[in-house]
Backbone bond lengths (Angstrom), bond angles and torsions (degrees), N, CA, C in turn:
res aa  C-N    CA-C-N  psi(-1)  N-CA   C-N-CA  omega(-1)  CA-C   N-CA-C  phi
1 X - - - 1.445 - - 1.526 108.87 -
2 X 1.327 117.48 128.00 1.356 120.30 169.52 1.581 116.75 -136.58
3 X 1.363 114.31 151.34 1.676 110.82 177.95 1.044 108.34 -141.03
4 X 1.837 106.53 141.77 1.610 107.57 -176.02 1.405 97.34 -130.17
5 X 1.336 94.29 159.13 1.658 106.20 -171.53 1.719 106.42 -117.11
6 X 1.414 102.07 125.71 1.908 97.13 -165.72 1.600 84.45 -108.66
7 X 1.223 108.09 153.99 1.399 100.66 163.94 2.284 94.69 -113.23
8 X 1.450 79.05 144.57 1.751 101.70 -174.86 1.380 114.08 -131.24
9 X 1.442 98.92 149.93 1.704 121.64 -167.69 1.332 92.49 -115.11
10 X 1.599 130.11 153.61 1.131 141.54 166.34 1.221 132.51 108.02
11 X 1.939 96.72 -9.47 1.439 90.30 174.13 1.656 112.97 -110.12
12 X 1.789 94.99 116.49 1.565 106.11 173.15 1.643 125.80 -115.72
13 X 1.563 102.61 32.27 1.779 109.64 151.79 1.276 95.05 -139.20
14 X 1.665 94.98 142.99 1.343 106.48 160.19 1.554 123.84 -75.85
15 X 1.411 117.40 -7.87 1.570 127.22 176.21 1.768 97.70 -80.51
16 X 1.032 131.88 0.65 1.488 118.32 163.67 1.258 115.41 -110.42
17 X 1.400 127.25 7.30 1.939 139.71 158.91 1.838 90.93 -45.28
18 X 1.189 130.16 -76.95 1.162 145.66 -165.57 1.835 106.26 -37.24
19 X 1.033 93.74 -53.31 1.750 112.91 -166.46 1.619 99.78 -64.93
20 X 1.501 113.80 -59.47 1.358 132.07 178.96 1.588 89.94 -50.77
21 X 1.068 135.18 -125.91 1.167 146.14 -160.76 1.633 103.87 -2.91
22 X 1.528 114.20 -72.10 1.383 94.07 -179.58 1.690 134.88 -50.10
23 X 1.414 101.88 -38.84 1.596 92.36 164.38 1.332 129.34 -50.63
24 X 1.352 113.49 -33.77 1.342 112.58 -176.06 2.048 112.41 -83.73
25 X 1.094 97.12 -30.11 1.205 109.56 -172.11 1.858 102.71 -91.24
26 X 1.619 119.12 27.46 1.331 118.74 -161.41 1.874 85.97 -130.13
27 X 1.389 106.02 -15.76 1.991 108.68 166.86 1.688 106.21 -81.80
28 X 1.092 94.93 133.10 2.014 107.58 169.02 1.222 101.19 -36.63
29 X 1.230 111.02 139.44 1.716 105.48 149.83 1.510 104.68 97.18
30 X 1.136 125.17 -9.95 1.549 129.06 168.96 0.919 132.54 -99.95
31 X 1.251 117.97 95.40 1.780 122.68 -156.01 1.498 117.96 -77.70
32 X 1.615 107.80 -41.26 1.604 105.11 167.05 1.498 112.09 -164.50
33 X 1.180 105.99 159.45 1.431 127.53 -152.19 2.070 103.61 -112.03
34 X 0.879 109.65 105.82 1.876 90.63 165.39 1.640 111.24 -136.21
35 X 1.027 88.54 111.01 1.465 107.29 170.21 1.232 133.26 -99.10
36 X 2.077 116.92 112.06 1.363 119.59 -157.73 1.617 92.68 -124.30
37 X 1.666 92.10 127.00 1.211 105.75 -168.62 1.413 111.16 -92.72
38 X 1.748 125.99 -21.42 1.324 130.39 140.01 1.617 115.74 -21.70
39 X 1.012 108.89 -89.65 1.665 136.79 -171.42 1.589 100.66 -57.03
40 X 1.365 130.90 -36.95 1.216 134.13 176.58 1.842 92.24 70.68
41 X 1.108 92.68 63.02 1.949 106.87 174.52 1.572 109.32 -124.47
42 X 1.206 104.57 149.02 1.333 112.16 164.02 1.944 114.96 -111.04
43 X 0.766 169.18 115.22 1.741 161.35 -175.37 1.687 99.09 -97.93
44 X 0.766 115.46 115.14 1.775 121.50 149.08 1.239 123.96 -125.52
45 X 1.621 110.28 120.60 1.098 119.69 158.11 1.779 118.06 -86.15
46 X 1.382 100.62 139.59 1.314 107.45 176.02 1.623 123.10 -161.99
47 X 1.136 123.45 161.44 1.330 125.29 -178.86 1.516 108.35 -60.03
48 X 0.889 134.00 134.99 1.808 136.44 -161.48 1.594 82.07 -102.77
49 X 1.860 132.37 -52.57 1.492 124.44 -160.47 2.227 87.95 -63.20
50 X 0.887 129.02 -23.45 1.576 96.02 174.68 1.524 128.71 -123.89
51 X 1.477 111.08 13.91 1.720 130.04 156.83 1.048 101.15 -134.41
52 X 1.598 103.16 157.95 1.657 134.55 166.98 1.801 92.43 -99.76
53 X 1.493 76.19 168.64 1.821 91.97 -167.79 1.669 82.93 -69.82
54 X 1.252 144.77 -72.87 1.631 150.95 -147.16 1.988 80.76 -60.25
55 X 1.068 124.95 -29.00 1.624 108.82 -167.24 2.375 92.61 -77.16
56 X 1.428 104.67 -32.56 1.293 102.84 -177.66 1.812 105.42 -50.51
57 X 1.650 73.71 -70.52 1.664 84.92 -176.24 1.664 141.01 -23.63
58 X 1.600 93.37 -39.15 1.525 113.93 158.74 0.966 110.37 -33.08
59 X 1.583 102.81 -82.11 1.242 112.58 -157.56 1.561 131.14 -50.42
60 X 1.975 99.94 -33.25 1.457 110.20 160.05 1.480 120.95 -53.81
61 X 1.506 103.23 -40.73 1.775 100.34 167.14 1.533 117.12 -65.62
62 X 1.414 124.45 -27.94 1.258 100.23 -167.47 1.713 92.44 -93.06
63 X 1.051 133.28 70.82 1.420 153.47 178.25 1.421 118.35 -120.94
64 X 1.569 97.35 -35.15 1.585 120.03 -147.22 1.072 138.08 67.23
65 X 1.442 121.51 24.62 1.187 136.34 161.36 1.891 119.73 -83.76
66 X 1.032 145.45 165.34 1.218 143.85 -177.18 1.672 104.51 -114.84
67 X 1.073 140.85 122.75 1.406 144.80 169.53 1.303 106.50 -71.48
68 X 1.486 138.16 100.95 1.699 115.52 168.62 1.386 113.42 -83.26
69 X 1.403 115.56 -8.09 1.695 110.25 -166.48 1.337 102.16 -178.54
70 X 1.439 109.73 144.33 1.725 124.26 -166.15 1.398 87.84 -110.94
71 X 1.123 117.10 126.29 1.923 139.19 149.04 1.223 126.19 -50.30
């Protein structure tokens, strides 16, 4: 189990926290999702034996959020 924390630009409703998380948390292997819209963070935990951190990251992009920097 490993978790990385991206920090992200773009998210300006808190009614799409909900949406985000499930997409990401809708791939195998991703145990949990926390998304702080303060901090402008994303947290994923996930199995490291079947993603790379850049395979996480995707997935935060295909959200529509922008990653500027991994924690």
């Amino acid at each position: 189990m490993k978790a990385n924390k991206f920090v992200i630009s773009g998210l300006d409703d808190s009614k799409k926290i909900p949406n985000i998380e499930q997409t990401i948390l809708a791939h195998g292997g991703i145990n949990a999702v926390r998304v702080d819209m303060e901090a402008d963070t994303v947290t994923v935990d996930y199995d490291e034996g079947r993603y790379t951190e850049g395979d996480i990251k995707n997935f935060v992009t295909q959200t529509g959020l922008n990653v500027t920097k991994v924690k």
